[in-house]
C-alpha positions as CSV (number, residue, x, y, z in Angstrom):
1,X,109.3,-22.9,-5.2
2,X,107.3,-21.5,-7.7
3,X,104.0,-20.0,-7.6
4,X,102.1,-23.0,-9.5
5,X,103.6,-25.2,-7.1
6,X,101.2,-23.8,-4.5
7,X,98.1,-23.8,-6.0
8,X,95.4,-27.0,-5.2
9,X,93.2,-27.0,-8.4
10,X,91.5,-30.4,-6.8
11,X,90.1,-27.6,-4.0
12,X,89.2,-25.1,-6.2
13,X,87.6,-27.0,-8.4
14,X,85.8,-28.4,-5.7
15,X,84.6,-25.0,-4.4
16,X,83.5,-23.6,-7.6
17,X,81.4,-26.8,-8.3
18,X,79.6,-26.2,-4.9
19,X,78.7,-22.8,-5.4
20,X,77.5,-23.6,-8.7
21,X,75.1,-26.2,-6.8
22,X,74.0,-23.3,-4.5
23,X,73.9,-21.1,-7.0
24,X,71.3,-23.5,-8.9
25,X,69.6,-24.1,-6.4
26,X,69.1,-20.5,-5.0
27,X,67.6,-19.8,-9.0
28,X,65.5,-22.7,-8.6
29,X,64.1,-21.8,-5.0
30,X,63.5,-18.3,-6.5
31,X,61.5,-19.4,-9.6
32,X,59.6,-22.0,-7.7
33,X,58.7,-19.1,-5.1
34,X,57.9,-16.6,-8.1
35,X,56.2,-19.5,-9.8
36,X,54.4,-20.0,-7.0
37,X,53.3,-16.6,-6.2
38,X,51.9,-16.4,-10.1
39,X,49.5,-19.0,-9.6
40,X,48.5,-17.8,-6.4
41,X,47.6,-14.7,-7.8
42,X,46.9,-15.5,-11.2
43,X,45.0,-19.3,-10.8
44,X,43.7,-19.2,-7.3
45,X,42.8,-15.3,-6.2
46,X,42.4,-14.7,-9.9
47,X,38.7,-13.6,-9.2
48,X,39.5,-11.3,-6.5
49,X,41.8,-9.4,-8.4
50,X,39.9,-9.5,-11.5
51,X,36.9,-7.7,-9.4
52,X,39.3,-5.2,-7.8
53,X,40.4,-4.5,-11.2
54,X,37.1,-3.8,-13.1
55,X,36.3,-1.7,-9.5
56,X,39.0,0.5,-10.6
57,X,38.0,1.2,-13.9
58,X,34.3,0.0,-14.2
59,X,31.6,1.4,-11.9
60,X,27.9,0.3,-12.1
61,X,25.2,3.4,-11.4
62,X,21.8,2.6,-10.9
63,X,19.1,4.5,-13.2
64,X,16.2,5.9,-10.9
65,X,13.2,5.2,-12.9
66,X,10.5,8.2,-14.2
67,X,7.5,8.5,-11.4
68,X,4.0,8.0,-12.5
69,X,1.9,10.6,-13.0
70,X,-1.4,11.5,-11.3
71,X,-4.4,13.2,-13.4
72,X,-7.8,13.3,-12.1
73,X,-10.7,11.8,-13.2
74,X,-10.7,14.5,-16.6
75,X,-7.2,14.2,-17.2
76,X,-6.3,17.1,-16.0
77,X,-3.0,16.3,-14.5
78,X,-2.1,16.7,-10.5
79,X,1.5,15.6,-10.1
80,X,4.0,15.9,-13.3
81,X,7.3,15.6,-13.2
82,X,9.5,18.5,-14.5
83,X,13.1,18.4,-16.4
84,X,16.1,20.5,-13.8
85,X,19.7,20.2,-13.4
86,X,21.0,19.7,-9.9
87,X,24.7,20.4,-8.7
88,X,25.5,17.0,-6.6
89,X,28.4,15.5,-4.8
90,X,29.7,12.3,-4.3
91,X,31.5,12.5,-0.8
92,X,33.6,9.8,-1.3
93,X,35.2,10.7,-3.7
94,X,36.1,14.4,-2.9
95,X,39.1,14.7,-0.8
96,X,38.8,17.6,1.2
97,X,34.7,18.5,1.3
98,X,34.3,21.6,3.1
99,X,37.6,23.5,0.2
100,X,35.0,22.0,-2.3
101,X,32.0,23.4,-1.0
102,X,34.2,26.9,-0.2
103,X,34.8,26.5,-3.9
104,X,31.8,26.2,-5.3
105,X,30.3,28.6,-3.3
106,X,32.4,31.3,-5.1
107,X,30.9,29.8,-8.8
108,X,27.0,30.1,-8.2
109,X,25.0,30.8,-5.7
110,X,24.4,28.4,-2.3
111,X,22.4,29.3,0.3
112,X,22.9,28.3,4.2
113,X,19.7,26.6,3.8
114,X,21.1,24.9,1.0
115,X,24.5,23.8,3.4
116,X,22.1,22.7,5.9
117,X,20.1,20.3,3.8
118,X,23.3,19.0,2.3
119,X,24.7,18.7,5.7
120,X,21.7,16.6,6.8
121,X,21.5,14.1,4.0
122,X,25.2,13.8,4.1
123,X,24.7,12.3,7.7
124,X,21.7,10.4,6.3
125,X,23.3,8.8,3.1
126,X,26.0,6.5,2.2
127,X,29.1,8.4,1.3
128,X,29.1,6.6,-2.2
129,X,25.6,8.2,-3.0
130,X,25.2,11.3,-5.1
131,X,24.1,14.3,-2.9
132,X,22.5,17.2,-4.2
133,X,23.7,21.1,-3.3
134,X,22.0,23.3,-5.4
135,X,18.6,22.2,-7.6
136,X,17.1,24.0,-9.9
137,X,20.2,25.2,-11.8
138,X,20.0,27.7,-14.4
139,X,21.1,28.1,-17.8
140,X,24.1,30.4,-16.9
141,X,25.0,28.7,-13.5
142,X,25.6,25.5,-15.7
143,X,27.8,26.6,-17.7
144,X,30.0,28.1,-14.8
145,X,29.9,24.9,-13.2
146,X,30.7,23.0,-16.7
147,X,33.9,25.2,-17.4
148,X,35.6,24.5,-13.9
149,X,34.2,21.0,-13.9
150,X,37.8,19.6,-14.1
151,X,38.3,21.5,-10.8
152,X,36.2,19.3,-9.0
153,X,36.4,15.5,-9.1
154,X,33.2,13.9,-7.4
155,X,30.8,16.6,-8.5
156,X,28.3,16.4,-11.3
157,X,25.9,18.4,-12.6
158,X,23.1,16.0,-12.9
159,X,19.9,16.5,-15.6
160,X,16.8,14.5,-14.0
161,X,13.2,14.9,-13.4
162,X,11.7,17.3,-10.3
163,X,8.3,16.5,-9.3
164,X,5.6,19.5,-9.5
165,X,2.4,20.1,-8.4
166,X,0.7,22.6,-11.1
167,X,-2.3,22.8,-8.3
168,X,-0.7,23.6,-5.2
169,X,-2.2,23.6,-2.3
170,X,-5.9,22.5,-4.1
171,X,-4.7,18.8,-3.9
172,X,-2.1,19.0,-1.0
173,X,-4.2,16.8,1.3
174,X,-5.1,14.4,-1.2
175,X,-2.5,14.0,-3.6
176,X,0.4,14.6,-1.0
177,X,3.7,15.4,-1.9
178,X,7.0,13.4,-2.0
179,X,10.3,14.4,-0.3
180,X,13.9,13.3,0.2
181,X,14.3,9.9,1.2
182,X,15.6,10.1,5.6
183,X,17.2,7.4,7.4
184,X,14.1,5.7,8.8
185,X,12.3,5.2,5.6
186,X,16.2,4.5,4.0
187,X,16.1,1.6,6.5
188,X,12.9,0.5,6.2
189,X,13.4,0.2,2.6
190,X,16.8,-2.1,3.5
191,X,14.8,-4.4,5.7
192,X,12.0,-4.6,2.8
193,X,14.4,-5.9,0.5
194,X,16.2,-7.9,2.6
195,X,13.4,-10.2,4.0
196,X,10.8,-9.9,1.5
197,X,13.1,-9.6,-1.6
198,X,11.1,-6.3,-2.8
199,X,11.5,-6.1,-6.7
200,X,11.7,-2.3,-6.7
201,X,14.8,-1.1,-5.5
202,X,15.4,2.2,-4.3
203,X,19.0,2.3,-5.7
204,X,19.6,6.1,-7.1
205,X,16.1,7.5,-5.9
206,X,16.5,10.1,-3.6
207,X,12.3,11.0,-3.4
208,X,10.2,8.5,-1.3
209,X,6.2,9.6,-0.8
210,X,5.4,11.5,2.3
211,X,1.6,11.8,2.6
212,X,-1.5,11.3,0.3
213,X,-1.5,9.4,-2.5
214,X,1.8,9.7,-3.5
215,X,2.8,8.0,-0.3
216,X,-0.7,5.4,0.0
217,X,0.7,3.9,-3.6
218,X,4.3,4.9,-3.5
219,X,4.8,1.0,-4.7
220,X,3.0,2.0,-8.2
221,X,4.4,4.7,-8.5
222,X,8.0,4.8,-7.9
223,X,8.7,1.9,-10.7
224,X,11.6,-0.3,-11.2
225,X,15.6,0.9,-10.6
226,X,17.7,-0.1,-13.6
227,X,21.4,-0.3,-14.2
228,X,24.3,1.3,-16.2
229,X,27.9,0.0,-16.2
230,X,30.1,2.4,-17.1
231,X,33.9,2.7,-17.3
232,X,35.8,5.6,-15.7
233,X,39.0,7.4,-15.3
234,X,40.8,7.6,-12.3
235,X,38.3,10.7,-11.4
236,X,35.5,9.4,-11.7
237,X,34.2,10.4,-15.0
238,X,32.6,8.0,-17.1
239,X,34.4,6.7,-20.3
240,X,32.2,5.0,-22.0
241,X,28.8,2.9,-21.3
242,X,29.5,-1.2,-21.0
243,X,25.9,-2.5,-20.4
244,X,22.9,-1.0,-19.3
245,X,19.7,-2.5,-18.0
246,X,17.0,0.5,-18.8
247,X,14.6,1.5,-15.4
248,X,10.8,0.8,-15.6
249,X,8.6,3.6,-14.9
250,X,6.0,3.8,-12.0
251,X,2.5,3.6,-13.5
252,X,0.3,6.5,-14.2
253,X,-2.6,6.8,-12.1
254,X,-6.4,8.2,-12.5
255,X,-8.1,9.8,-9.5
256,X,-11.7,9.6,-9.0
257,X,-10.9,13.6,-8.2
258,X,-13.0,15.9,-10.2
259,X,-10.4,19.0,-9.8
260,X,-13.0,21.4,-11.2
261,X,-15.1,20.6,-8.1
262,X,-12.3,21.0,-5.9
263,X,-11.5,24.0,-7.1
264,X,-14.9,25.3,-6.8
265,X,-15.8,23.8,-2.9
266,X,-12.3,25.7,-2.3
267,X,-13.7,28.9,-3.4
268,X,-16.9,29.0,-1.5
269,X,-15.0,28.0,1.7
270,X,-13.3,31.6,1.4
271,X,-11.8,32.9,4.8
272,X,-13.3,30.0,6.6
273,X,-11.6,27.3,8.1
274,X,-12.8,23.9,7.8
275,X,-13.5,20.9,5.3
276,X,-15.8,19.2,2.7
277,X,-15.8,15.6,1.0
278,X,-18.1,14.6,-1.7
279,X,-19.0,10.7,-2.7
280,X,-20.7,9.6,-5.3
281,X,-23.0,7.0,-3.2
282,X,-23.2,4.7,-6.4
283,X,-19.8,3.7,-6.3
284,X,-18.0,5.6,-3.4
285,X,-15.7,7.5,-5.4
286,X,-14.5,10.4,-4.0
287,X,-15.5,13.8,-5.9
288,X,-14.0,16.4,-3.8
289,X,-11.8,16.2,-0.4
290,X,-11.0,19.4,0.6
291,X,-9.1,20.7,4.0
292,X,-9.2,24.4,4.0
293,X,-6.7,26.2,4.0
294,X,-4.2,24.2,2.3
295,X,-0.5,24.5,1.7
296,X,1.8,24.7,-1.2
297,X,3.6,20.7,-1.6
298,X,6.0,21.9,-4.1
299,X,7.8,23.6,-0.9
300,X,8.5,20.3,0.3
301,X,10.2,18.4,-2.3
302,X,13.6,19.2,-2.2
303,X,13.5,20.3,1.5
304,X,11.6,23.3,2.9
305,X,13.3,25.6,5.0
306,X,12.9,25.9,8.3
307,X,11.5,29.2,8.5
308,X,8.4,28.6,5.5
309,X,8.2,24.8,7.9
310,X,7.6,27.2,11.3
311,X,5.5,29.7,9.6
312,X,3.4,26.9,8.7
313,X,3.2,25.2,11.5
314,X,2.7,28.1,14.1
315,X,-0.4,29.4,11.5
316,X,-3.5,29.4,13.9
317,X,-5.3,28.5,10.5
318,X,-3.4,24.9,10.7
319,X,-3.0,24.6,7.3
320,X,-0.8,21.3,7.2
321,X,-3.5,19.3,9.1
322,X,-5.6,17.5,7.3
323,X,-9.2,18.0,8.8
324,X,-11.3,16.3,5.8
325,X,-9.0,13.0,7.0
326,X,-8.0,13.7,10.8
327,X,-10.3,16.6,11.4
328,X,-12.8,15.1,14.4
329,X,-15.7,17.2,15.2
330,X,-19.3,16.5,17.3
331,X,-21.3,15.6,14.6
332,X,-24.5,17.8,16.4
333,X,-27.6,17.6,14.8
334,X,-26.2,15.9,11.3
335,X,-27.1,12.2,13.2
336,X,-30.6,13.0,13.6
337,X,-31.7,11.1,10.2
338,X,-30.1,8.1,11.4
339,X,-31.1,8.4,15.0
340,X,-34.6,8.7,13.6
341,X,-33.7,5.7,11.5
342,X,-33.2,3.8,14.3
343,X,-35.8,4.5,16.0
344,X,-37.6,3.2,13.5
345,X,-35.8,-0.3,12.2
346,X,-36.0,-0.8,16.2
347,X,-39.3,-0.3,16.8
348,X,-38.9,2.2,19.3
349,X,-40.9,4.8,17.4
350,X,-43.9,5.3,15.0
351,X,-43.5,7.8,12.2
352,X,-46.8,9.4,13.3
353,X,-46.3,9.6,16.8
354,X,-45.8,13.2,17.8
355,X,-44.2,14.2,21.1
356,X,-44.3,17.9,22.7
357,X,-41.8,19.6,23.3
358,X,-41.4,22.3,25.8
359,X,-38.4,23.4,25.1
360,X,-36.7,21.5,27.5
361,X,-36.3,17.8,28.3
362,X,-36.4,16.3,32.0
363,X,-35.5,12.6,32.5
364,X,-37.3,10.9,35.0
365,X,-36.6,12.1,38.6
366,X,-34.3,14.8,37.5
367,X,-34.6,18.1,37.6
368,X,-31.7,19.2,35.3
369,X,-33.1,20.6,31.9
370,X,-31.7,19.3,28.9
371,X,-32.2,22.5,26.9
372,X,-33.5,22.8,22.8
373,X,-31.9,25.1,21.0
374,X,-35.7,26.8,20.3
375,X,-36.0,28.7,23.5
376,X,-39.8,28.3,23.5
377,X,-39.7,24.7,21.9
378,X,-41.0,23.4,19.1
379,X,-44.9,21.7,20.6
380,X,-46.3,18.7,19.2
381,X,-44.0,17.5,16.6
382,X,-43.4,13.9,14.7
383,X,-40.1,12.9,13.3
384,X,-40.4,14.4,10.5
385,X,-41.0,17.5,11.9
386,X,-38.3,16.5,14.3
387,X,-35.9,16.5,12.0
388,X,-37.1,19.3,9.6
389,X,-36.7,22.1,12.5
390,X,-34.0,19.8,14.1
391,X,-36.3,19.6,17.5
392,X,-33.8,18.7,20.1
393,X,-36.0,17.3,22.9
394,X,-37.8,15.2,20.3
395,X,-34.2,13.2,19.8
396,X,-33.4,13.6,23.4
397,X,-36.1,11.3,24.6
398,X,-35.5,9.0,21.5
399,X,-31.8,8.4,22.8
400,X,-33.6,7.5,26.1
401,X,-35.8,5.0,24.9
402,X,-33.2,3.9,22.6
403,X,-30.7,3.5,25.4
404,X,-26.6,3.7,24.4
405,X,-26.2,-0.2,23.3
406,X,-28.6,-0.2,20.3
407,X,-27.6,3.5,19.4
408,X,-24.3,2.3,19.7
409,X,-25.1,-0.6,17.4
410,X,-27.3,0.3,15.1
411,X,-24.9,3.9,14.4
412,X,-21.5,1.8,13.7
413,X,-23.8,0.1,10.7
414,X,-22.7,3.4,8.8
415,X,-19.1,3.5,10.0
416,X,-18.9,6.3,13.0
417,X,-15.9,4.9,15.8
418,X,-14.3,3.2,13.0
419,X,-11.9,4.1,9.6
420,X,-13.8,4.1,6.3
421,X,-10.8,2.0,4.5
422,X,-10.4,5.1,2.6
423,X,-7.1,4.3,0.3
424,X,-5.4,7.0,1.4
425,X,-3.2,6.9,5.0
426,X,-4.0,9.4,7.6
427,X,-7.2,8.7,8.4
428,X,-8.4,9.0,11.8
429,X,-11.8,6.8,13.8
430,X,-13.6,8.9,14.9
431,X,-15.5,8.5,18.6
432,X,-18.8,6.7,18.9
433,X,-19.3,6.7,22.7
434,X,-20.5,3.3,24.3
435,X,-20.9,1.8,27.7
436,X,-17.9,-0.4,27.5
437,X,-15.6,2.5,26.0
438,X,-16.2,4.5,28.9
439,X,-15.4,1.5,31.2
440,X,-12.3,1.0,29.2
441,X,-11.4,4.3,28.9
442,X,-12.1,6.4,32.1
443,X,-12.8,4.0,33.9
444,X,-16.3,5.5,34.8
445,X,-19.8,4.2,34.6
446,X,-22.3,5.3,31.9
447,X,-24.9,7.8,32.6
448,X,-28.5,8.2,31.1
449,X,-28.0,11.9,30.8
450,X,-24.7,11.5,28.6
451,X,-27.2,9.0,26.2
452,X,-29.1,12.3,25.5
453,X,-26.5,13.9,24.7
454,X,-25.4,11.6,22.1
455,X,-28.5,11.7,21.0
456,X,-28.0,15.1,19.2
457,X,-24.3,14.6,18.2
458,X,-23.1,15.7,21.0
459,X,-20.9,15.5,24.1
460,X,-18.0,12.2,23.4
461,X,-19.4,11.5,19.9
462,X,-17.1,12.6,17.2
463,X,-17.0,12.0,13.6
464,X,-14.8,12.9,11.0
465,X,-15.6,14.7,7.5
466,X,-14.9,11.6,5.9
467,X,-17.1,9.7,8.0
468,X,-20.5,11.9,7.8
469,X,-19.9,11.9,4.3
470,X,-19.9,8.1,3.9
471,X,-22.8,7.9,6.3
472,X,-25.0,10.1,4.0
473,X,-24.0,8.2,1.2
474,X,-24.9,5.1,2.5
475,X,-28.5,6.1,3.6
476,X,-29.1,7.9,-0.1
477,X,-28.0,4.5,-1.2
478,X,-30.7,3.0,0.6
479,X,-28.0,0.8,2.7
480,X,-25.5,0.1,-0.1
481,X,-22.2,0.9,1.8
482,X,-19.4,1.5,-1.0
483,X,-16.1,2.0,0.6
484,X,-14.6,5.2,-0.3
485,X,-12.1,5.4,-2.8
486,X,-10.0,8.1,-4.2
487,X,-7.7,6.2,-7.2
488,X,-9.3,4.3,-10.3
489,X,-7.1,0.8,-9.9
490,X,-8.4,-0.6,-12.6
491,X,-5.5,-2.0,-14.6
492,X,-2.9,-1.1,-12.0
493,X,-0.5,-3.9,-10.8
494,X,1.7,-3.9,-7.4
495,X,5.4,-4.7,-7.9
496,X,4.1,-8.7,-7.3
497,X,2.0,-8.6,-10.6
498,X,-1.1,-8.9,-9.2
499,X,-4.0,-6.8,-10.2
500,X,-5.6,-4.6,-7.5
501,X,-9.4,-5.4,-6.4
502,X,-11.4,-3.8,-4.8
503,X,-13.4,-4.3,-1.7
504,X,-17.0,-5.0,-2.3
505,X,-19.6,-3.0,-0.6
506,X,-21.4,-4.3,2.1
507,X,-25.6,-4.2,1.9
508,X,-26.9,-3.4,5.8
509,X,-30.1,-4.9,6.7
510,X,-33.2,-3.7,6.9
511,X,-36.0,-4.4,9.0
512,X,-38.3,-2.5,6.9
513,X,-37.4,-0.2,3.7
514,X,-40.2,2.1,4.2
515,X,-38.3,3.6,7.3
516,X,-35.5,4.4,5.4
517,X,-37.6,5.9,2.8
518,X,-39.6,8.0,5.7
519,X,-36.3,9.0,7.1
520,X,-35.1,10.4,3.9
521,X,-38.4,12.1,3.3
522,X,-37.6,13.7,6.8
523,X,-34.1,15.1,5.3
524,X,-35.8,16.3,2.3
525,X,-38.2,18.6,4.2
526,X,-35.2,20.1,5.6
527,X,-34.9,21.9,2.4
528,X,-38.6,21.8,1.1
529,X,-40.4,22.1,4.3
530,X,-41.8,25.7,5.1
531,X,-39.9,25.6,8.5
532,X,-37.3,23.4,7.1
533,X,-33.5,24.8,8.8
534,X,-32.3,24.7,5.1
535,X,-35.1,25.7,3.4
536,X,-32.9,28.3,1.6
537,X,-31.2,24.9,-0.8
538,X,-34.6,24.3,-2.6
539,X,-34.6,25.1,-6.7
540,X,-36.1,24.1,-9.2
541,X,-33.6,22.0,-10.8
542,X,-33.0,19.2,-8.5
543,X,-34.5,17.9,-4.9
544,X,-31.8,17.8,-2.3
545,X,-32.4,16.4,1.0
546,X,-29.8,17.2,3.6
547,X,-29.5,18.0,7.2
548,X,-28.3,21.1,9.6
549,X,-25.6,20.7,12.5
550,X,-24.2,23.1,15.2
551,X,-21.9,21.2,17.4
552,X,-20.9,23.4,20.8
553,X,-16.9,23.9,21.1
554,X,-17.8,24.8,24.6
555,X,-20.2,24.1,27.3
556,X,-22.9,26.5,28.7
557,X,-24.0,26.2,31.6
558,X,-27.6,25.7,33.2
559,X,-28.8,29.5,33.8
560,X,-26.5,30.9,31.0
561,X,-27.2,31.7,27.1
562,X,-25.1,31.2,24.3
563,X,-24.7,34.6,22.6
564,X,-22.1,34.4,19.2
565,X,-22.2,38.1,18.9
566,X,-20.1,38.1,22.4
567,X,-18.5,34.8,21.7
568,X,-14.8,35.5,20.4
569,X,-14.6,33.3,16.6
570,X,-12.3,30.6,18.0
571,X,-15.3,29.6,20.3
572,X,-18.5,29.6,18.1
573,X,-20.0,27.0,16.9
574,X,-18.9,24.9,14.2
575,X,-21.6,24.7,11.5
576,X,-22.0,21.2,9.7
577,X,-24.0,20.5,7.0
578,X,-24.8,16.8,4.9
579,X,-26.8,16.6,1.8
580,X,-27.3,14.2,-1.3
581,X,-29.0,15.0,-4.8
582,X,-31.2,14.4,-6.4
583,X,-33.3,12.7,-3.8
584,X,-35.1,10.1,-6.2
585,X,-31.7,8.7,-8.2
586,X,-28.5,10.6,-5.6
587,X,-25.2,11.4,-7.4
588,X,-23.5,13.2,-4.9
589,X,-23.2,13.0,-1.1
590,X,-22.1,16.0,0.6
591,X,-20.8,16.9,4.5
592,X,-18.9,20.1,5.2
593,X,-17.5,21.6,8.5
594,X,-16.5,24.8,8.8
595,X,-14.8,25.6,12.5
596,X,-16.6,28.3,14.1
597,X,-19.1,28.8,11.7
598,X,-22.1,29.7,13.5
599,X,-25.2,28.2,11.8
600,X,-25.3,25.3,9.8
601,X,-28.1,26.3,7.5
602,X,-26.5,29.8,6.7
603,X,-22.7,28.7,6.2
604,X,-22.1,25.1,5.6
605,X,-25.0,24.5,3.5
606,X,-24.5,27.0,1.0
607,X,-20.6,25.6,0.7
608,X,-22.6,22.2,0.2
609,X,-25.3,23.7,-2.7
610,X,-22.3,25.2,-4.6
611,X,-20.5,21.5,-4.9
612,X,-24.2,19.8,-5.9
613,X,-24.7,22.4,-8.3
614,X,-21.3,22.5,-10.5
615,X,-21.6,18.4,-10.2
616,X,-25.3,18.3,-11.2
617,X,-25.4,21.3,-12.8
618,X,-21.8,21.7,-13.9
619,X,-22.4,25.9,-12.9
């Protein structure tokens, strides 16, 4: 039988037809399944790719916008904002972080302070943020860092704007500083945004205001973020610019801040602790607001280190604390005009009636001596004369008669117990003591002998810088109380749009304006009187009428004296001292404290006559 005999071409055929079927079908499943898979990812998930895509290659950086700057009310400016290159990182993008840093450190110089504040942002930030190192590169140290820039992928040398304080520590507690932005405020800034849709984002910022006015209007100031999109290699560096959206600059702003003025209450301050404001009581513009000694902001922009932070803050001279703002200090014998005043609208008192004084007061049934300061007592005197040797007992049986309730009333009329509304944050209330605060408080009944007290600034009564100096412009205004202000908003617009206004000042009633005029004749004979406790202020060139203070920092007690000579200088006295000029049209309103002073009339008030005079004078 031969070969072709055997073969069955009616199978084969068959079986090749068959597994051309399967084979057909096999390259048909496989082009519908790649089919398939191309629309899924070119038709349906063709956005989601498309944005992973342009991730890879396009990258969109926000543009911090240029801070406003801050002059005063010459122009001279306060807060500029000075050109730097800063080494920064991007964490994400570096591989191993602490080589990097190893490696860098070997380039230019980095501090451990510098690792530390770079360690602490890092566990602040997001790790897609830019991080700074080293600021305040120089011109050698950038161009080591530009010739191994390939070295390092995720670091920059950045070119941006620093802010500087040309003044230093003269406007520290009013214009504030800024700092780095921490992971509260980074926070608070999210939930801003998120529930009340804040136009200003903080996108690329890394300074946020810390205190003073660059913190009070931080809003203004900061301006509006824009956006770059950029394309970039596979390390980061940018290509070439694809769209940008240009940042809108914080607004400039104009303090009411005569820095000459400053400069000179600073000066007469000297060695001595303590604080002045000045207010024009026409308007309630703040001349001068000065906490002595002061500090240098600059230190805290980028960071201060912790040894410059615990110098400061261990100083016995406490110069980060703001006493013009948060200072609180028993007013002493600086309420005397307006206790008079009372008297008066109240008709408690007559002008003309003289009491004696014996040096000592006595309520009713006691025997406990409420002592003057005059030893020997100042005999028959009116108010006028009351107030023109500052006659203790003459006040002390005023407060009686008064009683607490309507010299609680008719005192929080010029703003003691409560904030000014100053526009600046920090500011403290005060204490103006009453029966119900007590209650509240220490849970203790009021006592007549603790009205006395009161009566000559004394015992719970506290006021603040801020606060005496609003008071005394509000009685040379003849009871036009301006709020006190420190930055000109006219023409400035929050992020919303809306134009900033003012609050108007508030007119307090008067039961008759001869009292007020017979209680700032009182204050005048303070200066021009022949036994005046200031009588040293008079001059030819303008009439000033002011008031003395000593407020105790310590009690005495009954049998003892008070000798300063034997006192050590953190226990005297602190000497206060208010003032306004001139007396028949007032310019300036003046209080200054100065902790541990002695005597009102021989320290504070010459601090006070060297403000009126370079304002009035412009010596």
């Amino acid at each position: 039988m031969s070969r072709n005999a055997l073969k069955d071409y009616l199978r084969e055929s068959r079986l090749f037809r068959n597994r051309i079927i399967v084979t057909a079908v096999a390259v048909v499943l496989l082009l519908g399944a790649l089919v398939t898979r191309l629309v899924v990812l070119q038709v349906i998930n063709h956005q989601h790719f498309t944005t992973l895509s342009q991730e890879n290659r396009v990258d969109v950086r926000a543009l911090p916008p240029t801070r406003g700057l801050i002059y005063d009310r010459n122009g001279v400016i306060l807060a500029q904002n000075l050109p730097t290159f800063s080494l920064e990182v991007i964490p994400e993008q570096v591989k191993d972080l602490d080589a990097t840093l190893q490696a860098l450190g070997k380039i230019i110089e980095i501090s451990e302070s510098d690792y530390k504040s770079f360690k602490g942002q890092l566990n602040q930030q997001r790790r897609f943020n830019s991080i700074p190192i080293r600021v305040r590169l120089d011109q050698v140290e950038v161009a080591k860092l530009a010739a191994n820039r390939h070295r390092f992928p995720g670091v920059e040398i950045e070119a941006k704007l620093l802010r500087h304080y040309p003044l230093g520590e003269k406007t520290a507690h009013v214009v504030g500083y800024v700092g780095r932005i921490n992971q509260e405020e980074l926070q608070r800034i999210n939930e801003e945004e998120q529930d009340e849709n804040v136009a200003s984002s903080y996108s690329g910022t890394s300074h946020i205001g810390k205190t003073g006015v660059e913190k009070s209007y931080e809003s203004i100031l900061h301006g509006k973020v824009g956006v770059r999109q950029v394309e970039v290699n596979a390390l980061g560096r940018i290509i070439r610019v694809l769209h940008s959206e240009p940042p809108e600059p914080g607004q400039d702003l104009h303090l009411s801040l005569d820095i000459g003025l400053q400069s000179e209450a600073i000066a007469a301050f000297g060695e001595e602790r303590g604080a002045a404001v000045a207010i024009d009581p026409r308007n309630g513009a703040i001349l001068a607001l000065v906490s002595n000694p002061g500090f240098d902001p600059n230190l805290f922009v980028e960071g201060i280190s912790s040894s410059d932070y615990k110098m400061l803050q261990q100083s016995k001279d406490k110069p980060l604390f703001n006493r013009a703002l948060r200072g609180q200090y028993p007013p002493g014998s600086t309420v005397k005009p307006f206790i008079g005043l009372a008297g008066l609208e109240t008709g408690t008192l007559n002008s003309t009636q003289k009491n004696y004084c014996p040096g000592f007061y006595q309520l009713p049934g006691h025997s406990h001596k409420y002592r003057d300061w005059r030893k020997g007592g100042h005999g028959s005197v009116n108010l006028i004369d009351a107030v023109t040797q500052s006659c203790d007992v003459y006040f002390y049986a005023l407060a009686h008669q008064l009683g607490i309730d309507r010299l609680h009333e008719f005192l929080s009329r010029f703003g003691f117990g409560r904030r000014t509304k100053l526009d600046i944050e920090g500011e403290r209330t005060g204490l103006l003591p009453s029966r119900e605060w007590k209650k509240r408080v220490r849970k203790q009944p009021w006592y007549p002998g603790e009205t006395l007290i009161a009566g000559i600034g004394q015992g719970y009564f506290l006021a603040t810088p801020l606060q005496l100096a609003h008071a005394t412009a509000t009685l040379a205004a003849r009871g036009v109380s301006n709020p006190p202000w420190v930055v000109q908003t006219k023409g400035i617009k929050y992020v919303s749009g809306a134009m900033h206004e003012r609050d108007k000042p508030t007119i307090l009633q008067q039961r008759n304006p001869n009292n007020w005029i017979k209680a700032i004749e009182a204050m005048t004979q303070v200066i021009e009187g022949a036994r005046g406790t200031a009588r040293a202020l008079k001059n030819e060139n303008y009439r000033i009428a002011g008031k003395t203070g000593t407020a105790q920092v310590f009690s005495v007690k009954q049998d003892e004296e008070y000798d300063e000579e034997k006192v050590e200088k953190e226990k005297r006295d602190h000497a206060l001292f208010i003032a306004f000029a001139p007396v028949e049209e007032p310019r300036i309103a003046v209080a200054v404290v100065v902790e541990n002073g002695g005597h009102g009339g021989s320290v504070a008030a010459p601090i006070a006559k060297r403000i009126m005079d370079y304002h009035l004078l412009k010596k």
